[in-house]
PyMOL Python script that loads the backbone (N, CA, C, O; Angstrom):
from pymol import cmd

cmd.read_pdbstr("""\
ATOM      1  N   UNK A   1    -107.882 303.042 130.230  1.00  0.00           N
ATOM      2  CA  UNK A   1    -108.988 303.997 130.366  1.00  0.00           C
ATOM      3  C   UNK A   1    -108.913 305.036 129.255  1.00  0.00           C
ATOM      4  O   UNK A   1    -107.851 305.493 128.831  1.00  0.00           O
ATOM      5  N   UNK A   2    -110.231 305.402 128.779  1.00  0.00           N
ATOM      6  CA  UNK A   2    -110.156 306.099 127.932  1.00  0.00           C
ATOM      7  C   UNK A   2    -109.830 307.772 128.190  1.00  0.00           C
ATOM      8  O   UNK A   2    -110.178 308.136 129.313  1.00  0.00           O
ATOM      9  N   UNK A   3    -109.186 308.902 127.289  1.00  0.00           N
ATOM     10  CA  UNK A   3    -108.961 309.925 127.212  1.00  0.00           C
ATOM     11  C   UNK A   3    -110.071 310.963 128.428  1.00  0.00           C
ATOM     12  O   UNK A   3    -109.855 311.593 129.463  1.00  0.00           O
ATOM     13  N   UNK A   4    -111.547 310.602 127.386  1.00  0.00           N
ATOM     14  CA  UNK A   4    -112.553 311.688 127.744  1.00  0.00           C
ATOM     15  C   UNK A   4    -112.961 311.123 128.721  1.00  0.00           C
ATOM     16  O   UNK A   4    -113.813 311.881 129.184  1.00  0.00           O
ATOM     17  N   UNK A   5    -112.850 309.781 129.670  1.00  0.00           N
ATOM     18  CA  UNK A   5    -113.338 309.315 130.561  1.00  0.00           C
ATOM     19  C   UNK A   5    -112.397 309.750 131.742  1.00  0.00           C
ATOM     20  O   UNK A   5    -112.963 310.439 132.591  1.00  0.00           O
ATOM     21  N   UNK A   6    -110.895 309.444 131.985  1.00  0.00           N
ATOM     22  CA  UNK A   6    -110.037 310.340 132.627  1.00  0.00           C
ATOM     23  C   UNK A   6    -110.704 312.134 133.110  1.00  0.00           C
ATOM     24  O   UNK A   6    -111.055 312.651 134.171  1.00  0.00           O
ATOM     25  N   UNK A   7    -110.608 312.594 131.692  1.00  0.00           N
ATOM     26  CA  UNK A   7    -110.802 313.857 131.705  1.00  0.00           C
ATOM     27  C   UNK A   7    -112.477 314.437 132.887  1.00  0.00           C
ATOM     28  O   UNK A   7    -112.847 315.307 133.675  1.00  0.00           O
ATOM     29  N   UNK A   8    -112.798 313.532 132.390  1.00  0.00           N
ATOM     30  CA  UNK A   8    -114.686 313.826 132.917  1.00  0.00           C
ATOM     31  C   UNK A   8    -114.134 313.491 134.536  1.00  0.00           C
ATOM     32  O   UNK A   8    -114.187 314.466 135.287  1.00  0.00           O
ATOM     33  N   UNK A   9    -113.630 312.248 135.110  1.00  0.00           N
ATOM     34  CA  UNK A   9    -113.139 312.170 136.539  1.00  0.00           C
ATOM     35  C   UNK A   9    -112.620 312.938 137.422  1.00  0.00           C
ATOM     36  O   UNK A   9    -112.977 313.296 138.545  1.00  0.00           O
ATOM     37  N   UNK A  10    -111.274 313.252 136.441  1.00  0.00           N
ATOM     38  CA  UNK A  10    -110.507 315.235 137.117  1.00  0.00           C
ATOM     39  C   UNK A  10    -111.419 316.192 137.352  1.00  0.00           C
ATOM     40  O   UNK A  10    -111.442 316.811 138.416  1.00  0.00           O
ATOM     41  N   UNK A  11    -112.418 316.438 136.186  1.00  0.00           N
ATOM     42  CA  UNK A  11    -113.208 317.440 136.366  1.00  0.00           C
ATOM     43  C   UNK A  11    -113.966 317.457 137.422  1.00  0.00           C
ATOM     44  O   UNK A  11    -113.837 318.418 138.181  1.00  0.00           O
ATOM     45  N   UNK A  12    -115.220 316.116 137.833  1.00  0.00           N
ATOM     46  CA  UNK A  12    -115.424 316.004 138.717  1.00  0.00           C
ATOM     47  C   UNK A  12    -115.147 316.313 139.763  1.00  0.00           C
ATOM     48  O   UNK A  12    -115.724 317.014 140.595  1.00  0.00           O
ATOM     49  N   UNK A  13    -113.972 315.643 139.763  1.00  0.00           N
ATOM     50  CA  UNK A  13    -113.597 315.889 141.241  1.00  0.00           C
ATOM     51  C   UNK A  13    -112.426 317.587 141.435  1.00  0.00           C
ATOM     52  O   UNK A  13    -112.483 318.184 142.510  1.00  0.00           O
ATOM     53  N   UNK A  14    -111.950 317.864 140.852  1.00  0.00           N
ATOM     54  CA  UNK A  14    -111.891 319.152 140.679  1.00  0.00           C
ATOM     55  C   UNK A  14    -113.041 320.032 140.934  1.00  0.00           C
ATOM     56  O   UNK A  14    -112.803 320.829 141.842  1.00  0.00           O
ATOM     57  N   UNK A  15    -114.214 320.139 140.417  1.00  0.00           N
ATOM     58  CA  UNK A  15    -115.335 320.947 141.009  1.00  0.00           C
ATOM     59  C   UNK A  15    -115.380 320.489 142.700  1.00  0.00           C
ATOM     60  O   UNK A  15    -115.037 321.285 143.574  1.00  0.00           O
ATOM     61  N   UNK A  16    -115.978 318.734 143.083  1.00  0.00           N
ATOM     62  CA  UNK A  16    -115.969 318.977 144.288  1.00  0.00           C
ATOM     63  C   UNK A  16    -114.687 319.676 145.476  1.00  0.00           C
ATOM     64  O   UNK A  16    -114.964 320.074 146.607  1.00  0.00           O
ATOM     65  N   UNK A  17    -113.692 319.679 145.033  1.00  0.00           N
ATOM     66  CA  UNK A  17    -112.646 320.321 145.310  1.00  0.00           C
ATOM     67  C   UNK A  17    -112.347 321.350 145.847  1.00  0.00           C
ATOM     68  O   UNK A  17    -111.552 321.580 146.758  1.00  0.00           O
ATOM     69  N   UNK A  18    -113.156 322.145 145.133  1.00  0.00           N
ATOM     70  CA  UNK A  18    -113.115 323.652 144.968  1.00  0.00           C
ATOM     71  C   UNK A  18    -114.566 323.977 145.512  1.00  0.00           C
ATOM     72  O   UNK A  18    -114.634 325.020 146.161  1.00  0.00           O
ATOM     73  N   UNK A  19    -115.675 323.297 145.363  1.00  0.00           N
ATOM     74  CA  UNK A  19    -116.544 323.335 146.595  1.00  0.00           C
ATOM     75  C   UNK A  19    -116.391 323.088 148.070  1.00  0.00           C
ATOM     76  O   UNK A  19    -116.864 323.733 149.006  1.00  0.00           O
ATOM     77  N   UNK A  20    -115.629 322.016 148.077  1.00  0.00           N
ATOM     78  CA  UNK A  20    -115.388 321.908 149.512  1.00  0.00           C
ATOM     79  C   UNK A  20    -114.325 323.136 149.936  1.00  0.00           C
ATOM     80  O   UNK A  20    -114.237 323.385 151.138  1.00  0.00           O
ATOM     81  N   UNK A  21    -113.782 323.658 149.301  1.00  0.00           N
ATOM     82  CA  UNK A  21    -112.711 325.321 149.594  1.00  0.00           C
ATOM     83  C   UNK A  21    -113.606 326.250 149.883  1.00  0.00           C
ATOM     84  O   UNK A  21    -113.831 326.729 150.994  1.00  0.00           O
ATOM     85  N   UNK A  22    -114.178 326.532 148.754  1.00  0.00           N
ATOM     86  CA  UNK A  22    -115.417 327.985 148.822  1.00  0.00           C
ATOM     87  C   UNK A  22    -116.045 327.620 150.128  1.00  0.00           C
ATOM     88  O   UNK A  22    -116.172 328.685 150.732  1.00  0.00           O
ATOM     89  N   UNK A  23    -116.535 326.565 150.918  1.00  0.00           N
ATOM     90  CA  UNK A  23    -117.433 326.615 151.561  1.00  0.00           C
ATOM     91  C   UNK A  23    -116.637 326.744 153.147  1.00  0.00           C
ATOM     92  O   UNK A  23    -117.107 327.201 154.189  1.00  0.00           O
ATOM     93  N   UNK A  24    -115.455 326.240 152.921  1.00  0.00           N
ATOM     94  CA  UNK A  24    -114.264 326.205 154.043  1.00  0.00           C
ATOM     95  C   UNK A  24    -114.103 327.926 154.400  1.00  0.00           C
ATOM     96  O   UNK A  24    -113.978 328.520 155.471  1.00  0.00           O
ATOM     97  N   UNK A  25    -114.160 328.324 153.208  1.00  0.00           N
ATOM     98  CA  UNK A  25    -113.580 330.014 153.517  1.00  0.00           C
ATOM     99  C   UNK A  25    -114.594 330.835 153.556  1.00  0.00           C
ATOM    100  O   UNK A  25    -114.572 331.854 154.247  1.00  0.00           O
ATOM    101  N   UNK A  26    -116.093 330.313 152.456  1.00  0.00           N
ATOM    102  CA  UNK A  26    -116.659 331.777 152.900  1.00  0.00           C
ATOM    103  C   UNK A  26    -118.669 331.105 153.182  1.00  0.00           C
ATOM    104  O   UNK A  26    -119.742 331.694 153.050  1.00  0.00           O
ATOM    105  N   UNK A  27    -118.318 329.667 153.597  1.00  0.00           N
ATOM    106  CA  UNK A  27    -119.668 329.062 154.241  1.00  0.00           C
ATOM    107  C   UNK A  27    -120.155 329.465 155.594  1.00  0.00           C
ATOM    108  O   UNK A  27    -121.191 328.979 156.047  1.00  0.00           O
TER     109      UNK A  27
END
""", "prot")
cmd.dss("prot")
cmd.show_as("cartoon", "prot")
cmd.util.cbc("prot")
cmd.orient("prot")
């Protein structure tokens, strides 16, 4: 797998991540 394709996946799912938190604590 490529570098920027890895990278783009983490990110992804890193944002949903951290959406599903914010909404845990202050939804």
């Amino acid at each position: 797998m490529r570098y920027e394709v890895l990278m783009e996946k983490t990110t992804f799912i890193l944002c949903k991540r951290l959406e599903t938190l914010y909404a845990a604590n202050f939804g």
